[in-house]
N, CA, C and O atoms as CSV, one atom per row, in Angstrom:
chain,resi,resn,atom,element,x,y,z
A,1,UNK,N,N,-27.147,-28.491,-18.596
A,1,UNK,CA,C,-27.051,-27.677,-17.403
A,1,UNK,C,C,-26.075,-26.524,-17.617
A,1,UNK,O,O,-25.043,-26.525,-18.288
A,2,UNK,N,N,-26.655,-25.481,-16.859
A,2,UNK,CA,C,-25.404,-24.138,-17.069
A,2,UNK,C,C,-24.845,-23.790,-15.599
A,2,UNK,O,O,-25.359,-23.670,-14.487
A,3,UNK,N,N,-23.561,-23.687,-16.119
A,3,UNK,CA,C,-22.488,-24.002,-14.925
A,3,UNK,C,C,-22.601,-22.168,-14.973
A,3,UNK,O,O,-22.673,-21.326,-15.868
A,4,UNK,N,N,-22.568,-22.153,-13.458
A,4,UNK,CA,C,-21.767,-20.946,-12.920
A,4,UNK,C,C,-20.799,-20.865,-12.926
A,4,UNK,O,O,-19.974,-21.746,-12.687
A,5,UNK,N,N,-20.512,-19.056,-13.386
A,5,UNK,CA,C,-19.552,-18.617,-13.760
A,5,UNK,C,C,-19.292,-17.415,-12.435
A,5,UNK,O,O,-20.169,-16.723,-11.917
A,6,UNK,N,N,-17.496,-17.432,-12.029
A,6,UNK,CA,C,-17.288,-16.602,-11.348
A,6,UNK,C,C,-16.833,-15.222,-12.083
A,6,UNK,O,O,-15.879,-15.147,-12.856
A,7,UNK,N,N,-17.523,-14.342,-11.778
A,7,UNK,CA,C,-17.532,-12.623,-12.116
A,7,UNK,C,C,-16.518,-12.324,-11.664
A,7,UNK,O,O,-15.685,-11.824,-12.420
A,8,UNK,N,N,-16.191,-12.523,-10.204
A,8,UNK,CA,C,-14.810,-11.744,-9.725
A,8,UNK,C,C,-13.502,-11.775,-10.352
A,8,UNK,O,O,-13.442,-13.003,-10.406
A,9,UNK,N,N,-12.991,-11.600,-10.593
A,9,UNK,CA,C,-11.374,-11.105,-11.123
A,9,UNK,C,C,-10.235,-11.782,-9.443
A,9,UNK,O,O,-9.103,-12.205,-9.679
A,10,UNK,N,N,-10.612,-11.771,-8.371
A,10,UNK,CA,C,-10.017,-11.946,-7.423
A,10,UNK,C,C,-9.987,-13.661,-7.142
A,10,UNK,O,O,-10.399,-14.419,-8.020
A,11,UNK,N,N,-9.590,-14.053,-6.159
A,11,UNK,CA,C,-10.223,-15.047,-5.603
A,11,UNK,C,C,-10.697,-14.588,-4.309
A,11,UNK,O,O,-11.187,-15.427,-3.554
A,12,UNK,N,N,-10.621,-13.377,-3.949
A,12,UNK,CA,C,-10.883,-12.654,-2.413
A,12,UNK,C,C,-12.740,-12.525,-2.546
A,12,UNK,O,O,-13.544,-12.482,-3.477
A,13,UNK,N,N,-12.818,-12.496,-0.888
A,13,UNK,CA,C,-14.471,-12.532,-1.408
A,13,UNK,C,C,-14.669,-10.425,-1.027
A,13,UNK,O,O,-13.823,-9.531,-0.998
A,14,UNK,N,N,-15.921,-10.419,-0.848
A,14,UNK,CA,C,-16.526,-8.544,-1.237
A,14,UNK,C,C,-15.507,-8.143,0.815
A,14,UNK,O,O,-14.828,-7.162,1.121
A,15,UNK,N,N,-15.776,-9.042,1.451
A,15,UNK,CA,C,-15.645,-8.895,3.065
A,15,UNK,C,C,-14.021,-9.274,3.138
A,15,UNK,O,O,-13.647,-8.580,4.083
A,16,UNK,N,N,-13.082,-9.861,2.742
A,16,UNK,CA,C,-11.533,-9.710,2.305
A,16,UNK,C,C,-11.351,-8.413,1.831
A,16,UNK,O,O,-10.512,-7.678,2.353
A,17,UNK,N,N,-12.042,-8.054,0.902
A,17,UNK,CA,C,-11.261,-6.893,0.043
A,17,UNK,C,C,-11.555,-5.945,1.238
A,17,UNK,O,O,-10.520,-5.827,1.892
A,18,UNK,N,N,-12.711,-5.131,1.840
A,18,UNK,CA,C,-12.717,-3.976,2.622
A,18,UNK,C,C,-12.097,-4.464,3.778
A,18,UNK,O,O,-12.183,-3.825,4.826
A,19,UNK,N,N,-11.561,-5.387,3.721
A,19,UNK,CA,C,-10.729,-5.769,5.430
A,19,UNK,C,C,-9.403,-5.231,4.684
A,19,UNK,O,O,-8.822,-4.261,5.172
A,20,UNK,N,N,-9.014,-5.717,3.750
A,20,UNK,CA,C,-7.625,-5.056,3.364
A,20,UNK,C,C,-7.732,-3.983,3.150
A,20,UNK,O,O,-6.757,-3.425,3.654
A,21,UNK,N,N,-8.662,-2.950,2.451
A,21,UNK,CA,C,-8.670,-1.816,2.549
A,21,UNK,C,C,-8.661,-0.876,3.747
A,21,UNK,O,O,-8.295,0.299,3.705
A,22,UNK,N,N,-9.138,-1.578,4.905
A,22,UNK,CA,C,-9.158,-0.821,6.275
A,22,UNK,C,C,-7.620,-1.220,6.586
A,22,UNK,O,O,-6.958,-0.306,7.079
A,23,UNK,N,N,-7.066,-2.245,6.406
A,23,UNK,CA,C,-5.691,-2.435,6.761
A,23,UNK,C,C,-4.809,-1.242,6.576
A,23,UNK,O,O,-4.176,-0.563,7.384
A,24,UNK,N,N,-4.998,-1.163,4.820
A,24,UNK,CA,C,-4.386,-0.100,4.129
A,24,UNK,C,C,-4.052,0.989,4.865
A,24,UNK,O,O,-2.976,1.562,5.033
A,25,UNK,N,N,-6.004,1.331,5.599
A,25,UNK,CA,C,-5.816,2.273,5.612
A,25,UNK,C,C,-5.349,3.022,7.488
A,25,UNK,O,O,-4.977,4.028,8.092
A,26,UNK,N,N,-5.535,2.348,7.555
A,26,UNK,CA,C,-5.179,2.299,9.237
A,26,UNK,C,C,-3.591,2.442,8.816
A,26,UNK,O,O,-3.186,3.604,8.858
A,27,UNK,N,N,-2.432,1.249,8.336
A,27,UNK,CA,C,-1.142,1.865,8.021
A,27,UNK,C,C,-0.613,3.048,7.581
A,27,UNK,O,O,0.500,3.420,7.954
A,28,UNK,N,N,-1.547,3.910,6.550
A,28,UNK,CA,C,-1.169,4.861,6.123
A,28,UNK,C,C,-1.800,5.900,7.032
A,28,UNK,O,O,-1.209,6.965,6.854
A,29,UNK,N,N,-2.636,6.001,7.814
A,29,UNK,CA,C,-2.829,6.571,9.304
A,29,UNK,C,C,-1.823,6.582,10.190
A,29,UNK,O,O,-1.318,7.662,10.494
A,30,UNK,N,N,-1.337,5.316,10.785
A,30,UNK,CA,C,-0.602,5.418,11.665
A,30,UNK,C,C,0.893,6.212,10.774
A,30,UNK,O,O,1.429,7.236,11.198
A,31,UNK,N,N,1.225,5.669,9.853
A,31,UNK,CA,C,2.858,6.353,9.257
A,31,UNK,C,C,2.480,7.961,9.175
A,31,UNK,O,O,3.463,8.682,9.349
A,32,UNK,N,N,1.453,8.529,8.983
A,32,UNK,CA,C,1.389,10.070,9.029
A,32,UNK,C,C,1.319,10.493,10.287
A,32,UNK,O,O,1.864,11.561,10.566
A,33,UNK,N,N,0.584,9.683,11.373
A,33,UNK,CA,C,1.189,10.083,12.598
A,33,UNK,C,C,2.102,10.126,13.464
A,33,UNK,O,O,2.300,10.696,14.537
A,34,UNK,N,N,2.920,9.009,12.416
A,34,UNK,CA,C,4.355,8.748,13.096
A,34,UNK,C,C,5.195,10.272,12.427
A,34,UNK,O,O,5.838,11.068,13.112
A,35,UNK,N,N,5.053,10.324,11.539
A,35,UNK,CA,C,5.892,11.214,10.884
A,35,UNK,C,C,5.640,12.724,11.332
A,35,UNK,O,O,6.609,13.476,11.434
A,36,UNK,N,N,4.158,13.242,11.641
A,36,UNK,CA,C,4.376,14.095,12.548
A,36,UNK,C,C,4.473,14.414,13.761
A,36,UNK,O,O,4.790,15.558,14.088
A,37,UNK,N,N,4.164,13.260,14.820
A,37,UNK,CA,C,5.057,12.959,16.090
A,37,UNK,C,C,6.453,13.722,16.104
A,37,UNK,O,O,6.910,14.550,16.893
A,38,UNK,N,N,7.107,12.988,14.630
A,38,UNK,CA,C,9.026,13.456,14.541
A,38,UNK,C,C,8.732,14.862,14.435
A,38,UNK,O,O,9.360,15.697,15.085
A,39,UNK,N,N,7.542,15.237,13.418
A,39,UNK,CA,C,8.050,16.717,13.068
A,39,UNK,C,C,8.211,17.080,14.301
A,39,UNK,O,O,9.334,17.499,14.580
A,40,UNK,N,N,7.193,17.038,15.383
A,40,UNK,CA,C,6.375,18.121,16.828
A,40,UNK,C,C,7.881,17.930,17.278
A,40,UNK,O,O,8.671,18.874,17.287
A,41,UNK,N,N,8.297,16.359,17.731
A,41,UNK,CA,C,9.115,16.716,18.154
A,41,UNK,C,C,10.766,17.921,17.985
A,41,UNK,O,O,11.302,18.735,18.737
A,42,UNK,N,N,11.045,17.405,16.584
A,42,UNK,CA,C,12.130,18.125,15.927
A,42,UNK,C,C,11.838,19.429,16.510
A,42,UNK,O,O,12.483,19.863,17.464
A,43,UNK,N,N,10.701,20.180,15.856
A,43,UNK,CA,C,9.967,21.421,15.900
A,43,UNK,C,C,10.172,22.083,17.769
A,43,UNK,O,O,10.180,23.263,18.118
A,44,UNK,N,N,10.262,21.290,18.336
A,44,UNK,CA,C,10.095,21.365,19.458
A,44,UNK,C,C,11.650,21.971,20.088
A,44,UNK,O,O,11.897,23.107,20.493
A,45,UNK,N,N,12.648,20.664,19.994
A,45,UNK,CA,C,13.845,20.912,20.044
A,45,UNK,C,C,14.358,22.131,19.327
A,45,UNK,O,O,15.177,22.855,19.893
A,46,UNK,N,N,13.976,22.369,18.261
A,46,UNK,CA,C,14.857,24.032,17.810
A,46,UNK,C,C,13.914,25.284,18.061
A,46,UNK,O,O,14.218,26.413,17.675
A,47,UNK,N,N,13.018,25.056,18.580
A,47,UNK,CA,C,11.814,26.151,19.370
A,47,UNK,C,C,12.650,26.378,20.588
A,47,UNK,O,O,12.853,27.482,21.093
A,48,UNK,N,N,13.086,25.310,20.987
A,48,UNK,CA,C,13.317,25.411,22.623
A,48,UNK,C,C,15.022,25.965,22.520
A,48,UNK,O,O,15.461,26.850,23.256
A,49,UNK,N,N,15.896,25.214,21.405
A,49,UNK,CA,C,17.070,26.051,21.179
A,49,UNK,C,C,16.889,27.368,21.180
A,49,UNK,O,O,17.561,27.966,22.019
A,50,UNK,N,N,16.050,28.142,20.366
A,50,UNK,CA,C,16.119,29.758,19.513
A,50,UNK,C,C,15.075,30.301,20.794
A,50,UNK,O,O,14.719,31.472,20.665
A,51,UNK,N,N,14.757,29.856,21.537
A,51,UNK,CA,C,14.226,30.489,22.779
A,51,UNK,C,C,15.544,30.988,23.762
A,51,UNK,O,O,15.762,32.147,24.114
A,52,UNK,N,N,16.295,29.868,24.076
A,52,UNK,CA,C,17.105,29.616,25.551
A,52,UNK,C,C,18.164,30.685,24.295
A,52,UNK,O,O,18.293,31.729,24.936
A,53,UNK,N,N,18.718,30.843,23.290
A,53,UNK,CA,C,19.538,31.866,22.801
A,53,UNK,C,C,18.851,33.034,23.334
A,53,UNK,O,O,19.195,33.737,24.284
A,54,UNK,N,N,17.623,33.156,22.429
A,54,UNK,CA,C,16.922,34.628,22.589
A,54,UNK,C,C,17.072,35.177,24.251
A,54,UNK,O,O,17.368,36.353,24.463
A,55,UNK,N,N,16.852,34.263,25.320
A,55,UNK,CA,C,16.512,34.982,26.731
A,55,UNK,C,C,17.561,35.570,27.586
A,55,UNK,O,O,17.656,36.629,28.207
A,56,UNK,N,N,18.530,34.250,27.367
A,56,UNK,CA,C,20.289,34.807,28.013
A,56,UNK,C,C,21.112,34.798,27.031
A,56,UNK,O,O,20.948,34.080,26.045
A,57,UNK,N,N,22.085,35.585,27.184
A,57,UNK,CA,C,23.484,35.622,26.509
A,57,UNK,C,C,24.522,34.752,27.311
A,57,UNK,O,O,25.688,34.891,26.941
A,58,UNK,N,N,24.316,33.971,28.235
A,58,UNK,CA,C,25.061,33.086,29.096
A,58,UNK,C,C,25.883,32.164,28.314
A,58,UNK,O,O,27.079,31.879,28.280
A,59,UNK,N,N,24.888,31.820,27.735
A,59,UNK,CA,C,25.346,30.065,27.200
A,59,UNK,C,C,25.496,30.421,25.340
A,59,UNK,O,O,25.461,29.501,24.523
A,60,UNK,N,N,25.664,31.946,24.917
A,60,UNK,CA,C,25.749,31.899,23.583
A,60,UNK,C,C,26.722,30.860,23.178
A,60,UNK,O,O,26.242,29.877,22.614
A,61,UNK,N,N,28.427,30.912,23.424
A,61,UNK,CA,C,29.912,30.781,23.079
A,61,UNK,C,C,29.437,29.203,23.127
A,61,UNK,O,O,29.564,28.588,22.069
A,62,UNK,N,N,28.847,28.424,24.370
A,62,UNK,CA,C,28.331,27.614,24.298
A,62,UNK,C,C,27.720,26.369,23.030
A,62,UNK,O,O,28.020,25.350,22.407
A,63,UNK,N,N,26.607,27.446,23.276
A,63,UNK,CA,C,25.722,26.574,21.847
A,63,UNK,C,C,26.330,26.513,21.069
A,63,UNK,O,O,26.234,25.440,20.474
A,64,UNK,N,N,27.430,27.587,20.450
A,64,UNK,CA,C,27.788,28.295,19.046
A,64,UNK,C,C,28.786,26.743,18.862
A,64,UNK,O,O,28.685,25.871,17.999
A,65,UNK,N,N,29.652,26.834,19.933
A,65,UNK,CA,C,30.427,25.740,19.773
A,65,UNK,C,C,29.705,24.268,19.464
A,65,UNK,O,O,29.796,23.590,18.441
A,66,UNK,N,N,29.074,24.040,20.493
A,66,UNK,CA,C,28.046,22.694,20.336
A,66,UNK,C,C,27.619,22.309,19.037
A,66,UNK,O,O,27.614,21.124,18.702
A,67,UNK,N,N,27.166,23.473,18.081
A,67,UNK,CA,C,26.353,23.917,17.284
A,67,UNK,C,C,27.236,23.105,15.649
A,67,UNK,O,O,26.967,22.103,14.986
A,68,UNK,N,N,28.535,24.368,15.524
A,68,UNK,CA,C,29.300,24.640,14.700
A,68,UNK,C,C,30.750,24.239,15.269
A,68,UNK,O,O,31.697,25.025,15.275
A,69,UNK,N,N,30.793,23.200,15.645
A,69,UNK,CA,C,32.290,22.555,16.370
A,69,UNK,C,C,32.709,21.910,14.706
A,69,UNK,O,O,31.994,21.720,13.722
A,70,UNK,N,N,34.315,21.675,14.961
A,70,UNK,CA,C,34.720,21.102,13.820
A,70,UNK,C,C,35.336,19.747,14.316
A,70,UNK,O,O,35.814,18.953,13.506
């Protein structure tokens, strides 16, 4: 009698492996959207700084200090 032989290299079956691959890939989805979430936000905060400079001179001495305090 001839014994079957397993081909795979894994012990995972064909329906394991593309479940981990969607895992994969869904994580590396969500971390790029996390990471530009931070940018928008960051981006946001010094948009909204170099605006409120640009419109009044009120609050320059202000920021400058806030900014560049020692």
């Amino acid at each position: 009698m001839a014994q079957k032989t397993n081909t795979q290299q894994n012990s995972e079956t064909p329906l394991e492996a593309v479940e981990n691959v969607m895992v994969t890939s869904h994580m590396t989805q969500d971390l790029k959207t996390a990471v530009l979430v931070v940018s928008v936000v960051a981006n946001l905060f010094i948009f909204t700084a170099w605006l409120a400079l640009q419109v009044t001179t009120q609050y320059d001495t202000q920021i400058a200090n806030f900014l560049f305090s020692r």
